[in-house]
C-alpha positions, 0 to 999 in steps of 0.5 A: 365395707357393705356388699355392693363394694365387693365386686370392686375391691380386687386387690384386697380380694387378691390378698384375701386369696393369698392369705388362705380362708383359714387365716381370715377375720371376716366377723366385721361384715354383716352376714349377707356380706360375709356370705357374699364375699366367701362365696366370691373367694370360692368362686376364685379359688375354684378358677386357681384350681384351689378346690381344698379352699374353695371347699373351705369357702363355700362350707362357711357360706353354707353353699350346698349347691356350690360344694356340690359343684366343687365335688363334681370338679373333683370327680372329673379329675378323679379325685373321688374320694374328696368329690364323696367328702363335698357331697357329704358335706353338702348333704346330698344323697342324690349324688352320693348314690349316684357316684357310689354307684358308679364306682361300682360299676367301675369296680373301684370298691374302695370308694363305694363302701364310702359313699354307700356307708355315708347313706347309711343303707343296708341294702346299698352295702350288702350289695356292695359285700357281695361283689367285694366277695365275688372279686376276692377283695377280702379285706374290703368285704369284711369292712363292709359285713362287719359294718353292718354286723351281718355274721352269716356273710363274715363267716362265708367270707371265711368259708371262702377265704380258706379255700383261697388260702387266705388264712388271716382273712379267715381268722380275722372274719371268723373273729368279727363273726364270732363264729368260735366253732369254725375258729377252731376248724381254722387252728385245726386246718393251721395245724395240719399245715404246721402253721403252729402260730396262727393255730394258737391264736385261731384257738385263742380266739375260740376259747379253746382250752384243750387245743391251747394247751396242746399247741403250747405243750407239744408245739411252743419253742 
C-alpha cells in the first residue's frame, strides 16, 4: 500500500486508532510511508483528545515539531508535567525554559525543578532553590541543592529548618551536606527537647561516639 493511498483508506485508519499505536505492525511500509501514516494517527489521536498516543505516534515518526504541539495541548489543559516530558522528548530547550520559567512564576515549584533539572543548568536550579527557601517548601529545596551538590545551601536549609521546627528536614539537609558538626548540635537541640530518637539518629549520622553511648545508656528503653 504506497503513501498516496493513505489518505483514502479511512476504515483501516479507523481500525488502526482502535487497535492502539502500541499494537501496530507497520514494519511492511517503506519509511516515507511508515512516517506518513504515524503522523496521520497522530494527527487523529490528538482530534479524539488522545494525547498519550498521539505522543506515542509522532515519537516513532521522530515529529518534533508535532510533540511539540502535543506538549503545548497539554500545558493548556494543565497537565504540565506531560507537556515538560513532550518537550524533552522533543528536545527543545526553548520551550522547557520557557515553561520552567513559567511555572516559576506561578510558583508551582514541582514542575520547575523538572524542566529546569532537564536543561541541566546550574544556574537556572539555584534559582529555583532559592525561591524553594524563600517559600519554606523544604523538601523540594533540598531536592534541588542535593542535586547539583551544593553543601553550603543544604546546610542553610538546615540552618533554617531548625528555626522553623522542622527537625527531619534538618537532619535530612544536614545529612546530604555532610555537615557532621551541625548534625551533632541538631542531636543536641532533639535532646534538650527530649526527642531522644531523633538525637540518636542526628548523632548517628555525625559519628558521634560519646553522645551515642549517652543517649543509649541513659535514654534507651
Amino acid at each position: 500500500m504506497g503513501k498516496e493511498a493513505i489518505q483514502d483508506f479511512g476504515e483501516i485508519l479507523q481500525t488502526l486508532l482502535e487497535k492502539g499505536i502500541d499494537n501496530i505492525n507497520l514494519s511492511m511500509f517503506d519509511a516515507e510511508t511508515k512516517t506518513k501514516l504515524l503522523n496521520v494517527l497522530g494527527d487523529r489521536y490528538t482530534k479524539k483528545g488522545k494525547l498519550t498516543e498521539a505522543v506515542k505516534a509522532f515519537i516513532l515518526a521522530g515529529n518534533k515539531e508535532k510533540l511539540i504541539q502535543t506538549g503545548k495541548e497539554y500545558e493548556q489543559v494543565g497537565l504540565l508535567e506531560k507537556a515538560i516530558d513532550c518537550f524533552r522528548l522533543a528536545n527543545s530547550e526553548e520551550e522547557l525554559l520557557r515553561i520552567g520559567k513559567k511555572c516559576l512564576e506561578e510558583g508551582k515549584l514541582s514542575e520547575t525543578i523538572k524542566a529546569f533539572r532537564l536543561l541541566n543548568k546550574p544556574s537556572l536550579l539555584i534559582q529555583v532553590g532559592d525561591e524553594c527557601i524563600k517559600r519554606e517548601k523544604w523538601d523540594h529545596a533540598i531536592e534541588v541543592f542535593s542535586a547539583i551538590n551544593e553543601k553550603e545551601k543544604l546546610a542553610e536549609i538546615g540552618d533554617k529548618a531548625i528555626k522553623n521546627r522542622q527537625i527531619g528536614y534538618a537532619a535530612k539537609a544536614y545529612e546530604l551536606a555532610g555537615d557532621k558538626e551541625r548534625l551533632s548540635k541538631l542531636g543536641d537541640v532533639c535532646l534538650k527537647e527530649n526527642l531522644y530518637a531523633t538525637a540518636l539518629k542526628a548523632y548517628q549520622l555525625a559519628g558521634n561516639t560519646v553522645m551515642i553511648e549517652f543517649v543509649k545508656e541513659n535514654f534507651s528503653r
